[in-house]
C-alpha positions as CSV (number, residue, x, y, z in Angstrom):
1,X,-48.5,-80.9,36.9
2,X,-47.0,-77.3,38.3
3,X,-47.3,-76.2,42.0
4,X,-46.3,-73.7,43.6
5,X,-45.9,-73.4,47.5
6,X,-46.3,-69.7,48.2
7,X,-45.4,-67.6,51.0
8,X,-44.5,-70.2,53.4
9,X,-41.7,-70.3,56.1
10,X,-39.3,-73.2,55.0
11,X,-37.7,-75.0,57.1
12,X,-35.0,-77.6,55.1
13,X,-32.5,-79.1,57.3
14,X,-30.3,-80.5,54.7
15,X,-30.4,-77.2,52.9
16,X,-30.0,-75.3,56.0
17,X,-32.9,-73.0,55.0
18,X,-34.8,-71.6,57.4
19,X,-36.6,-68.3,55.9
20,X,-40.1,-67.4,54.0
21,X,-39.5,-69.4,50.7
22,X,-41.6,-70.4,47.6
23,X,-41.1,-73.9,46.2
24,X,-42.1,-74.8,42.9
25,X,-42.9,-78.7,42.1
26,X,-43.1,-79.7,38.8
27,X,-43.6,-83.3,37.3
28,X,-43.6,-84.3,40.6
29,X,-40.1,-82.9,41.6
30,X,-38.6,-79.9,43.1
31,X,-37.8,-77.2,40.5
32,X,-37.3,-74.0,42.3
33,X,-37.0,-72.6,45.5
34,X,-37.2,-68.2,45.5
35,X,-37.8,-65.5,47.4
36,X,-41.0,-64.1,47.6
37,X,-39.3,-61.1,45.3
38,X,-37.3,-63.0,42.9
39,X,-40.9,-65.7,42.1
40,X,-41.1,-66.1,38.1
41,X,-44.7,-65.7,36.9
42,X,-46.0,-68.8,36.6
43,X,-48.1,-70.0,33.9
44,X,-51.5,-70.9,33.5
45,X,-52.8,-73.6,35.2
46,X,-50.6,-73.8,37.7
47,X,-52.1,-74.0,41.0
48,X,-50.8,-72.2,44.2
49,X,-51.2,-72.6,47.7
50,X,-51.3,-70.5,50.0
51,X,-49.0,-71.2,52.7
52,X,-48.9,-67.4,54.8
53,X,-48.6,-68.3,58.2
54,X,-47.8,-71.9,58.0
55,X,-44.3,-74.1,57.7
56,X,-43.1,-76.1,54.9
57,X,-40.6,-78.6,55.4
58,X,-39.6,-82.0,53.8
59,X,-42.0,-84.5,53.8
60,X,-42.3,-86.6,57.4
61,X,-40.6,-89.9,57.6
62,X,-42.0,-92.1,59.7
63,X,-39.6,-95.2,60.7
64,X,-42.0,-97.3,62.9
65,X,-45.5,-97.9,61.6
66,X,-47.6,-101.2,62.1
67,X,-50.2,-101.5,59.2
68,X,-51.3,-104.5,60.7
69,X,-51.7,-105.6,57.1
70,X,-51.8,-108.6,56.0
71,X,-53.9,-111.0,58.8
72,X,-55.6,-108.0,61.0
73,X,-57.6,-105.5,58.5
74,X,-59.9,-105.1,61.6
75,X,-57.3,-103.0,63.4
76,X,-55.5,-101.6,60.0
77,X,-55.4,-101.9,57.0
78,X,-52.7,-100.4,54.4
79,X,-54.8,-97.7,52.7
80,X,-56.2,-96.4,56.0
81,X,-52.9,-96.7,57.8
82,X,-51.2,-94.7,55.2
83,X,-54.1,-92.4,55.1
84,X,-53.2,-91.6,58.6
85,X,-49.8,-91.0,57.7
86,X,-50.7,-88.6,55.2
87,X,-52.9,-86.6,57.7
88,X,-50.2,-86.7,59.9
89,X,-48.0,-85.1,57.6
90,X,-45.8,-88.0,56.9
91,X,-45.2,-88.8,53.5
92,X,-42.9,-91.9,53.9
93,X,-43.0,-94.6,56.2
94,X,-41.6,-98.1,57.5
95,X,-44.0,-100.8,57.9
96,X,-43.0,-103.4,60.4
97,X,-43.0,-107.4,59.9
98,X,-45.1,-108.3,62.8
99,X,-48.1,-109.0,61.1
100,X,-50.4,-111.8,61.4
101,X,-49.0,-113.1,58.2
102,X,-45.3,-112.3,59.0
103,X,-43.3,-110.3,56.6
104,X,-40.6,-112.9,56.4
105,X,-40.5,-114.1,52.7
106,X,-40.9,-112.7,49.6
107,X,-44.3,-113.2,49.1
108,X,-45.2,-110.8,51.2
109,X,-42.9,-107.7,50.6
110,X,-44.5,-108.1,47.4
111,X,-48.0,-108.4,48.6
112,X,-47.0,-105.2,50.9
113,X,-45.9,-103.0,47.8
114,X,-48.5,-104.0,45.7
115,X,-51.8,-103.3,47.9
116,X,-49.2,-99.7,48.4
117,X,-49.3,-98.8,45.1
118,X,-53.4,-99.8,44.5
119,X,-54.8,-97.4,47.4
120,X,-51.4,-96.4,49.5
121,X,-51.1,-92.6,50.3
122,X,-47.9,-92.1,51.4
123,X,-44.8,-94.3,50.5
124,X,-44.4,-97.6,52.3
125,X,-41.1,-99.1,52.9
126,X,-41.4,-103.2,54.3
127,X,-39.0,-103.9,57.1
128,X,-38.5,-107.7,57.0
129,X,-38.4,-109.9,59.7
130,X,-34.8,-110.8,60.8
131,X,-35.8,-114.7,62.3
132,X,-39.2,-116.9,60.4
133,X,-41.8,-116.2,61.6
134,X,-40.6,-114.1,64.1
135,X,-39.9,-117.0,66.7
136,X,-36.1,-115.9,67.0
137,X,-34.8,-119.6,66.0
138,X,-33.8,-119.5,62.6
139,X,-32.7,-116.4,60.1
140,X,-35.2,-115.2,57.5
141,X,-33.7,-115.2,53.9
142,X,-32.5,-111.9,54.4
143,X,-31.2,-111.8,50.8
144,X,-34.6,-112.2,49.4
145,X,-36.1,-109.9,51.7
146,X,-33.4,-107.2,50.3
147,X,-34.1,-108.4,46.8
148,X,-37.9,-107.9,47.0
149,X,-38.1,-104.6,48.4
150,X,-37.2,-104.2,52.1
151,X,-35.0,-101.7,53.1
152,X,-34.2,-103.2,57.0
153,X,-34.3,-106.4,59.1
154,X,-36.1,-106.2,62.6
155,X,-38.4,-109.1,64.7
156,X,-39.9,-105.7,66.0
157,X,-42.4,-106.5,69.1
158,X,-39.8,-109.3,70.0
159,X,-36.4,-109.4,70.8
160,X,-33.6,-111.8,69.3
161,X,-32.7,-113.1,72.5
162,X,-29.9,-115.2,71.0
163,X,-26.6,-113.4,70.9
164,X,-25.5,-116.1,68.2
165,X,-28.3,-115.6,66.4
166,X,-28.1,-111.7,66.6
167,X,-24.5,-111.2,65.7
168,X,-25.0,-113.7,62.2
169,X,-28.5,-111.7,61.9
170,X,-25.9,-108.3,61.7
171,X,-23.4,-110.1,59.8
172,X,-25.8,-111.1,56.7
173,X,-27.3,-107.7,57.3
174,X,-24.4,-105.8,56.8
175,X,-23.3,-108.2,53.8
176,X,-26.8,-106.8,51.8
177,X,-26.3,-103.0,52.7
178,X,-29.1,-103.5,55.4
179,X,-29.8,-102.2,58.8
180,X,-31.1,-103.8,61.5
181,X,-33.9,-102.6,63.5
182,X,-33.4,-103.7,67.4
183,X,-36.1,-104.1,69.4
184,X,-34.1,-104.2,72.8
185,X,-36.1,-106.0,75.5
186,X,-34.7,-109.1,77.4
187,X,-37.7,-111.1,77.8
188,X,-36.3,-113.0,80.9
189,X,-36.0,-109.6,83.0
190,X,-39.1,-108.4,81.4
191,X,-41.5,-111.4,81.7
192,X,-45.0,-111.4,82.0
193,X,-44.1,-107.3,83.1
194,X,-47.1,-104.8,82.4
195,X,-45.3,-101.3,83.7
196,X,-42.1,-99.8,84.5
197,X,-40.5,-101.0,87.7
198,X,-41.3,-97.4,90.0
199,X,-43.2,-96.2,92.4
200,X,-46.2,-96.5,90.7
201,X,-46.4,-99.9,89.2
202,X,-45.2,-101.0,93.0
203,X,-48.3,-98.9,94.4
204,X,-50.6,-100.2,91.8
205,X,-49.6,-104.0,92.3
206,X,-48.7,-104.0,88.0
207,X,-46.1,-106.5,87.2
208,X,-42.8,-104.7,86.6
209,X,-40.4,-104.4,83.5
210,X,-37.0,-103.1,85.0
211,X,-35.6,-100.3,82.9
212,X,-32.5,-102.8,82.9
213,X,-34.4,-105.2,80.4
214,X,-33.7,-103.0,77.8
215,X,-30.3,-101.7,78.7
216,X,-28.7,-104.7,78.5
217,X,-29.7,-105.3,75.5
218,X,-28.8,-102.1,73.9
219,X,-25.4,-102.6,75.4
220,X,-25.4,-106.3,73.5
221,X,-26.6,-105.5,70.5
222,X,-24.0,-101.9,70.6
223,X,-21.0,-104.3,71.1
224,X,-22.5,-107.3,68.4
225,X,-22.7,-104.4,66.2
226,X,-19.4,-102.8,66.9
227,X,-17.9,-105.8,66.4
228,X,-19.5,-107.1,63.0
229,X,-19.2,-103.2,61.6
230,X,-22.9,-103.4,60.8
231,X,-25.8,-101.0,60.9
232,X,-28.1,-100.9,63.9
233,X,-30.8,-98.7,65.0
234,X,-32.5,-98.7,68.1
235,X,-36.3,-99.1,67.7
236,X,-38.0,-97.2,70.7
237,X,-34.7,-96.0,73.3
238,X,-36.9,-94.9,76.6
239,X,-34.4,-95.1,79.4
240,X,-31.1,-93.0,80.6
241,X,-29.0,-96.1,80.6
242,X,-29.4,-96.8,77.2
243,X,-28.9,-93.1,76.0
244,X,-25.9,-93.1,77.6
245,X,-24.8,-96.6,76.0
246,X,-25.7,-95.1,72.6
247,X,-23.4,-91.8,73.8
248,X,-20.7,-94.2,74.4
249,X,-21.1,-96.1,70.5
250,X,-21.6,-93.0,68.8
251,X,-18.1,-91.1,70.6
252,X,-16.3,-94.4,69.5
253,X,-18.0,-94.2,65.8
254,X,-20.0,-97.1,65.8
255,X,-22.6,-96.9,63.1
256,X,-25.2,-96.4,65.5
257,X,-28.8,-94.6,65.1
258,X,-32.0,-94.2,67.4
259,X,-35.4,-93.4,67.7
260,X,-37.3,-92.4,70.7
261,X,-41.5,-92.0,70.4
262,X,-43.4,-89.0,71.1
263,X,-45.5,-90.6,74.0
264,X,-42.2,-91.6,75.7
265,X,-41.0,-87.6,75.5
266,X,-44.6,-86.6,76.8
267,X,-45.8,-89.1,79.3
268,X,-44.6,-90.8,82.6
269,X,-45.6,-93.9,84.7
270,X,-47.8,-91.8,86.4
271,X,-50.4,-91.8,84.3
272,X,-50.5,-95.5,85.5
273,X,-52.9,-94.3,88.4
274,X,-56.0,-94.1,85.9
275,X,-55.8,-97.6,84.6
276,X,-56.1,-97.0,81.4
277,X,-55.2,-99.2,79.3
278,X,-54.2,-96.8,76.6
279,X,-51.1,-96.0,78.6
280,X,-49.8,-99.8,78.2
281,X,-47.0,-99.7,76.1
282,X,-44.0,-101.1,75.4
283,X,-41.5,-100.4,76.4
284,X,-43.7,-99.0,78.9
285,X,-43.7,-95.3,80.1
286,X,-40.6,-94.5,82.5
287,X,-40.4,-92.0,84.9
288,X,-40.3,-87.8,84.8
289,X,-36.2,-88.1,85.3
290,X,-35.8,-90.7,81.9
291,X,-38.6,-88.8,79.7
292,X,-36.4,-85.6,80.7
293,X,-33.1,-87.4,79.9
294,X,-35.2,-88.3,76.2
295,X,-35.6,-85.0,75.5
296,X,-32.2,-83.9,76.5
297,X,-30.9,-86.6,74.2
298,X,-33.1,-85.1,71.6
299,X,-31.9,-81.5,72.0
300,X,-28.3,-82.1,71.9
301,X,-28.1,-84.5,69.0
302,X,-28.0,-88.0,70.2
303,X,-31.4,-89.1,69.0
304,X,-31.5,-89.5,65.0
305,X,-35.3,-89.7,64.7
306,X,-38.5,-89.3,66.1
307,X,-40.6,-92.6,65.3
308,X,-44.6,-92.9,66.3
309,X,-44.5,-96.9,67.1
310,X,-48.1,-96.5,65.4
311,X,-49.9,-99.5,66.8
312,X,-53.4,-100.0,66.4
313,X,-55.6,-102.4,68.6
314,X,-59.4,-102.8,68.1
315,X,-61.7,-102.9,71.2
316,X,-61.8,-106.0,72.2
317,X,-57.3,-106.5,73.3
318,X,-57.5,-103.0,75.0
319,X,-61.0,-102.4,77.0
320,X,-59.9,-105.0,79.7
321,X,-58.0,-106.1,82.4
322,X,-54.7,-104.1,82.6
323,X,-52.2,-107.2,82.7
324,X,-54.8,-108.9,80.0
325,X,-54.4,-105.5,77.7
326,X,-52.2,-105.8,74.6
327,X,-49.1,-103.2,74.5
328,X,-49.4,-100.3,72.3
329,X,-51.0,-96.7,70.8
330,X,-51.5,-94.9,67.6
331,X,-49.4,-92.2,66.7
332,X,-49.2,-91.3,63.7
333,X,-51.6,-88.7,63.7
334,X,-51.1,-87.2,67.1
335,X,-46.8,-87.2,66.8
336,X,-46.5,-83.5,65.1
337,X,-48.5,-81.6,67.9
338,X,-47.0,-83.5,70.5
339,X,-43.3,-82.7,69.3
340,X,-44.5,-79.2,69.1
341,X,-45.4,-79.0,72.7
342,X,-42.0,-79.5,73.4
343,X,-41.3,-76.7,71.0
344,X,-43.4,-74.2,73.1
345,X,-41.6,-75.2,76.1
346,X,-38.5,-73.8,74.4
347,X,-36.9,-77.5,75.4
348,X,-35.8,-78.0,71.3
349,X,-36.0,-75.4,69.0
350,X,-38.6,-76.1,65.6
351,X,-35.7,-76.2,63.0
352,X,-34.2,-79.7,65.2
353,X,-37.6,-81.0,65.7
354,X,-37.9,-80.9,61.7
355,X,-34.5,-82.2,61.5
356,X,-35.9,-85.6,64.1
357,X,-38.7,-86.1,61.5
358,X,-36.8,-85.6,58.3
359,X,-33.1,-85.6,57.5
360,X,-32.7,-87.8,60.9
361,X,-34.5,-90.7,60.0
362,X,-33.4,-90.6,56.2
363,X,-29.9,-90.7,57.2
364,X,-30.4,-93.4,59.3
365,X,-32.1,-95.3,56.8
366,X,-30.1,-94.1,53.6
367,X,-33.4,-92.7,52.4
368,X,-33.5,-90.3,49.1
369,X,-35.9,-88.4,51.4
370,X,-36.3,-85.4,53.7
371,X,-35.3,-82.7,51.5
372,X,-36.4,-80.3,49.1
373,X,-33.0,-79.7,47.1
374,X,-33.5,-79.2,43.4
375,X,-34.2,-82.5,41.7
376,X,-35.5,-84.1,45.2
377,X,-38.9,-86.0,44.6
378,X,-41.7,-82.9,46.0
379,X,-42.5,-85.0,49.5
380,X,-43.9,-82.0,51.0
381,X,-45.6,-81.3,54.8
382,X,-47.1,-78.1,55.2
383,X,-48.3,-77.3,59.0
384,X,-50.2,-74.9,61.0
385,X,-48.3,-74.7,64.3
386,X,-50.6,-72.8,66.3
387,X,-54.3,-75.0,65.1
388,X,-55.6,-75.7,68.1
389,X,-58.5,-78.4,68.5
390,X,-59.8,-81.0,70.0
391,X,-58.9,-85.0,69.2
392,X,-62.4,-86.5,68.9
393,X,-62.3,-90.1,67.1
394,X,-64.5,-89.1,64.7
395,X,-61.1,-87.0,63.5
396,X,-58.8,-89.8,63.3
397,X,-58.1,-92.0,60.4
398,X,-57.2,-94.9,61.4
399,X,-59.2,-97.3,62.0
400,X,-58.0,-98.0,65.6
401,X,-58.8,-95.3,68.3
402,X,-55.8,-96.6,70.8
403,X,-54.7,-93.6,72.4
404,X,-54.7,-91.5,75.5
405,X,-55.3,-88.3,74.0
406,X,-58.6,-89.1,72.8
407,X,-60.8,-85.7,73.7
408,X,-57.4,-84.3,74.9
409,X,-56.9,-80.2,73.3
410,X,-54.1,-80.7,71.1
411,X,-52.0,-77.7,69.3
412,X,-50.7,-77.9,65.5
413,X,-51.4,-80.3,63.0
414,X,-50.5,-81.2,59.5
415,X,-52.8,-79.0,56.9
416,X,-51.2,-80.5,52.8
417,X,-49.5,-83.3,53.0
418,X,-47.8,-83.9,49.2
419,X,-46.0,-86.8,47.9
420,X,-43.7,-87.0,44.7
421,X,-46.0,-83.7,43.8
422,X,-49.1,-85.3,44.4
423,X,-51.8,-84.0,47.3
424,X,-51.9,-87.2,49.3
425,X,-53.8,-85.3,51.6
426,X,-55.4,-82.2,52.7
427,X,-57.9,-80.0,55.0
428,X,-58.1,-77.0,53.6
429,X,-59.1,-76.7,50.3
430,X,-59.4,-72.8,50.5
431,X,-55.3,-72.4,50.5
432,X,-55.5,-74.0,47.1
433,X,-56.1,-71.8,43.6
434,X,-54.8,-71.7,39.9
């Protein structure tokens, strides 16, 4: 099969291209990449789209998805999750172990991989747990994890509160050529917390999770990593403190990566006031000063990755009491237009916002991924940055309808999204002709 992307503005951070380019995908890889001028005539039967007015860039990477699959199809399942991706413009993403049937053995990588490659849309990478059954007591066997197809470690949703455990967690990580994913909470400064520690939460009588609860154990888990010469990445960074503990790891060359998620850059704890539970979260939403530190952090290169934390929830764990409300939103199909608000506020430019959902989190990950050089598998996102509509959940893909911006006018979205040359996913047939 030939394709050929035409008259699209390309934007390729690890190519540093940034111009009106064709790209021409064959076999399912990237064959060409011309000026509009210097295009060889292609032959019949390829097909073209049209891409005047849009961007083309690697295909998303996602690094922080929950398909809820295997043990709660009723709030995801892998092909819908994955079809959100794809309509989010993400081509590859990281599924994380928390599921009811915990990814902690080899029998259910392989479960994971197989149910991908019946009715999966985008690629799906398993993250293994780092502790069985995520109860932070005893290591998973992190070789066989590596062995049947994951590509990190994380107890993602808890924290290995353990230091002991943690730093042999790194050591047998680092032994397999594996990150580890750190969900950084400590669950004695957090407990039974609902919201940030502010003004709000203290207005609103919420239970509070200090901003400290996570700092210190980013600065553990920095030094447990500095010290082992392992791989971590911060799952989820939301406060100033641990931005600048992550400055401080990355001036002294620690292998060190992050990810922040795009409700942290957009929202505050003030959207506490409307008790909605859509706005639990955690960690929860900080204040204006830490969600402006994020994007700082963003702009000037400290943050590796923007990651959605895509977690569904049906009905029945989020339409209740506040403090009785599980934590979490989607995000997978809402990221894109909220990075690009930040865009139009001129607060990072569009060529480092597709660096945070591409080269970022493949380098962090040591992912063949986000790029379109010659010989790269054709994971393609093509967006319309200035589609403007409305986020009804009749839109949405996923099967979950968790999040605030639910009826909320929202501006860009993903139009093709492609994947090793094929259309994963698409809403506008008319851009597409042979």
């Amino acid at each position: 099969m030939r394709v050929l992307i035409k008259d699209g503005y390309l934007i390729d951070p690890s190519q540093k291209i940034e111009q009106k380019k064709n790209v021409l995908i064959e076999n399912g890889k990237v064959t060409g990449i011309y000026a509009p001028a210097n295009t060889p005539k292609m032959s019949k039967g390829t097909t073209v789209i049209d891409c005047k007015g849009l961007i083309v860039t690697p295909g998303f990477i996602d690094l922080h998805t929950h398909l809820r699959e295997p043990g709660e199809e009723h709030k995801e399942t892998i092909r819908t999750g994955t079809l959100a991706a794809a309509a989010g413009g993400f081509t590859t993403i990281l599924c994380m172990p928390n599921t009811k049937v915990v990814n902690d053995n080899q029998a259910v990588t392989e479960f994971i991989l197989s149910k991908t490659r019946k009715e999966g849309r985008v690629r799906v990478f398993p993250v293994g747990a780092i502790t069985k059954g995520l109860e932070g007591k005893n290591l998973a066997e992190i070789g066989e994890l590596k062995k049947s197809g994951c590509i990190a470690i994380s107890d993602d949703g808890r924290p290995v509160m353990s230091s002991d455990l943690m730093r042999r967690a790194l050591e047998y990580a680092s032994m397999f050529e594996l990150p580890v994913i750190s969900h950084c909470e400590d669950l004695e400064l957090s407990k039974d917390g609902d919201a940030n520690e502010g003004f709000p939460s203290t207005e609103l009588g919420l239970r509070p999770i200090p901003s400290a609860a996570e700092q210190v154990m980013v600065a553990r888990d920095v030094m447990l990593a500095g010290y082992t010469k392992a791989r971590l990445h911060v799952a989820h960074v939301s406060t100033e403190g641990s931005v600048e503990i992550i400055a401080w790891a990355k001036q002294k060359g620690l292998p060190i990566t992050c990810e922040v998620t795009p409700h942290h850059f957009t929202l505050t704890d003030e959207e506490l006031y409307s008790y909605d539970t859509n706005f639990k979260m955690n960690p929860p939403l900080r204040s204006a000063l830490e969600r402006d530190v994020l994007i700082e952090a963003m702009k000037n290169g400290l943050i590796d990755a923007i990651a959605t934390d895509h977690a569904p929830h049906d009905l029945v764990v989020k339409e209740v009491e506040f403090d009785k409300a599980s934590f979490g939103i989607i995000g997978l199909e809402t990221a894109l237009p909220l990075a690009l608000e930040l865009v139009r506020s001129r607060k990072i430019t569009l060529y480092r916002m597709v660096e945070l959902f591409t080269t970022g989190p493949a380098k962090a990950m040591s992912l063949p991924y986000g790029t379109l050089k010659i010989g790269a598998d054709a994971d393609v996102t093509i967006f319309d940055p200035d589609s403007e509509y409305v986020l009804s959940a009749s839109r949405i893909h996923s099967i979950s309808r968790n999040t605030p911006f639910i009826n909320k006018t929202l501006k860009g979205e993903a139009v093709t999204t492609i994947v090793a040359g094929r259309i994963a996913f698409t809403r506008r047939e008319e851009l597409f002709s042979k």
